[in-house]
C-alpha positions as CSV (number, residue, x, y, z in Angstrom):
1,X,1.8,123.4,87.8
2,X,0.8,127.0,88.1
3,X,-2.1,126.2,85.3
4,X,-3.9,123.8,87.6
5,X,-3.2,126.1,90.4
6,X,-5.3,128.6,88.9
7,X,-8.2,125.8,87.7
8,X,-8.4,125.0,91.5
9,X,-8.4,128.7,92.1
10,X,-12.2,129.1,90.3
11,X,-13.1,125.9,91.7
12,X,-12.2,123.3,89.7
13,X,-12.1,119.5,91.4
14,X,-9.1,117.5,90.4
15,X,-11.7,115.3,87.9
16,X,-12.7,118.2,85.7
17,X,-8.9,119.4,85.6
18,X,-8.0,116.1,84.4
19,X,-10.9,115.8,81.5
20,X,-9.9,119.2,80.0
21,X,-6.1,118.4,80.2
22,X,-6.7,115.5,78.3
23,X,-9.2,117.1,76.1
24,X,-6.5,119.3,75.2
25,X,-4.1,116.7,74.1
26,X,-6.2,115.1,72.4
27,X,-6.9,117.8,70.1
28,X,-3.3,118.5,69.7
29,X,-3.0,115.0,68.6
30,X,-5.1,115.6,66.2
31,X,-4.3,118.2,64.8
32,X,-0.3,116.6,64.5
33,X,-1.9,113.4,62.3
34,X,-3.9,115.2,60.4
35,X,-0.9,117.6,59.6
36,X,1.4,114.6,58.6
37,X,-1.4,113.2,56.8
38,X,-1.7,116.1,54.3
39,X,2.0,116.5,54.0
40,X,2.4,112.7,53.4
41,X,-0.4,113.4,50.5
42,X,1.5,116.3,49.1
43,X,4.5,113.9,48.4
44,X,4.8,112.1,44.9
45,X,4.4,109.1,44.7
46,X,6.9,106.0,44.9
47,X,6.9,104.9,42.0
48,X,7.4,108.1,39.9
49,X,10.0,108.8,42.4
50,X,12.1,106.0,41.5
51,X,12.1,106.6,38.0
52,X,15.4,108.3,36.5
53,X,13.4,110.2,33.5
54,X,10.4,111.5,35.9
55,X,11.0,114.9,36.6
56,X,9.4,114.9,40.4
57,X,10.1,118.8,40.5
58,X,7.6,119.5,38.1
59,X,4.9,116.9,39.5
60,X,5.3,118.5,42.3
61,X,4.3,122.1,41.1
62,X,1.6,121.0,38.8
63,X,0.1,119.5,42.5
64,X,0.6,122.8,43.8
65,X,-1.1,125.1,40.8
């Protein structure tokens, strides 16, 4: 509250408060998928998951090298 006290103080209208508010949470939206895209990336896959002689451990390094 004391943020859009201080818009209004240099003369922000209620309208323009509203678009960069929004603007704001948009881009942190953003930026949250785009973080849980990459890690989802970073996981391996399914498939070699589920296999018993797979070692996931050293997928997962070979990703990161």
């Amino acid at each position: 509250m004391a943020h859009k006290l201080k818009l209004k103080d240099i003369g922000m209208d209620s309208m323009e408060i509203l678009y960069y508010e929004r603007q704001a949470a948009r881009k942190k939206a953003y930026a949250a998928k785009k973080r849980k895209i990459t890690k989802i990336k970073e996981r391996p896959d399914i498939r070699l998951r589920k296999k018993p002689e797979t070692d996931v451990f050293n997928i997962s390094l070979k990703k990161a090298i």
